[in-house]
Every structure is written in structure tokens, then in C-alpha cells.
C-alpha positions in Angstrom: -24.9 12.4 -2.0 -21.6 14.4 -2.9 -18.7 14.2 -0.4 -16.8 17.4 0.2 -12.7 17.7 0.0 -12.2 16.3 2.9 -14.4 13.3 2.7 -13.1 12.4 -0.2 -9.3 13.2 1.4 -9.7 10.6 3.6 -11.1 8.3 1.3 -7.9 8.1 -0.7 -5.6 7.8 2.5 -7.8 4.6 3.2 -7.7 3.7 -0.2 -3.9 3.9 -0.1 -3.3 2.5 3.0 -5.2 -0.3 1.7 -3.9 -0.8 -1.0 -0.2 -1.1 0.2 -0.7 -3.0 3.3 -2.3 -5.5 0.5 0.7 -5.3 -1.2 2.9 -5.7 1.8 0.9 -9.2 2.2 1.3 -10.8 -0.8 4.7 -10.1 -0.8 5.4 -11.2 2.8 2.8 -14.6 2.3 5.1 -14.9 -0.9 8.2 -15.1 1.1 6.8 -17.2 3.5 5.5 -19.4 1.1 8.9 -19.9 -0.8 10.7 -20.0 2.7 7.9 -23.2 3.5 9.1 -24.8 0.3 12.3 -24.9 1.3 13.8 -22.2 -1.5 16.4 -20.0 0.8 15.5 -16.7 0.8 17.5 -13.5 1.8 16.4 -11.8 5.0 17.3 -8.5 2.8 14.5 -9.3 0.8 12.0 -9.4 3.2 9.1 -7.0 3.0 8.9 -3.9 4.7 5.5 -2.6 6.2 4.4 0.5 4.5 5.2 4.0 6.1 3.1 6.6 6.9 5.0 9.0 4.2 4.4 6.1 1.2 1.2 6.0 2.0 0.5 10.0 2.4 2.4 9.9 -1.7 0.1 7.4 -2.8 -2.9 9.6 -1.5 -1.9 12.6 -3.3 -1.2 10.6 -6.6 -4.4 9.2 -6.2 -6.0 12.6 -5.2 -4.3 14.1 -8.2 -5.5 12.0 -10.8 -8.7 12.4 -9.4 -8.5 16.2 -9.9 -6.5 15.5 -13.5 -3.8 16.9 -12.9 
């Protein structure tokens, strides 16, 4: 079944906003992980929770390679 423009819109927010909250937990389990070890990390480095605005650039990126452009 095709999707229409907007279907597949909010396909590539979810996509996005999947794919950097995935990245925001690797990189704050990684953190933790090295923390656990006992390897001093700087609370400067910690990771920051993805914004709205990241994730609306990664949907168009996404939505723009989909069109090839």
C-alpha cells in the first residue's frame, strides 16, 4: 500500500528520533560504563539528550535523500 507525504513525514521523524535517542544511549551507557570502571570522566563530556531541532534536521536529511535531492 503506498503512503502519502505525510505518512511517510512522520515516518522519518520516528526514524530520526530513533535513531538519536539510540545514539544518546550508547554514549551515555558508555560513560557510565567507564565511570563504573573507575576511569574519571568529565561531567562536560556527558551526553546530552537529543533536541527537538536535531531531530526535525535529521528528518529532513533523511526526507531529502529520500527525494534525491
Amino acid at each position: 500500500m503506498a503512503r502519502n507525504p505525510y505518512e511517510l513525514r512522520m515516518e522519518c521523524l520516528t526514524m530520526a528520533e530513533n535513531r538519536l535517542q539510540n545514539r544518546f544511549s550508547e554514549a551515555q551507557r558508555r560513560y557510565e560504563y567507564l565511570s563504573d570502571m573507575g576511569i574519571e570522566q568529565d561531567p562536560e563530556d556527558y551526553p546530552v539528550f537529543p533536541t527537538d531541532e536535531e531531530i526535525d534536521a535529521l528528518a529532513d536529511k533523511l526526507v531529502a535523500k529520500m527525494s534525491g535531492e
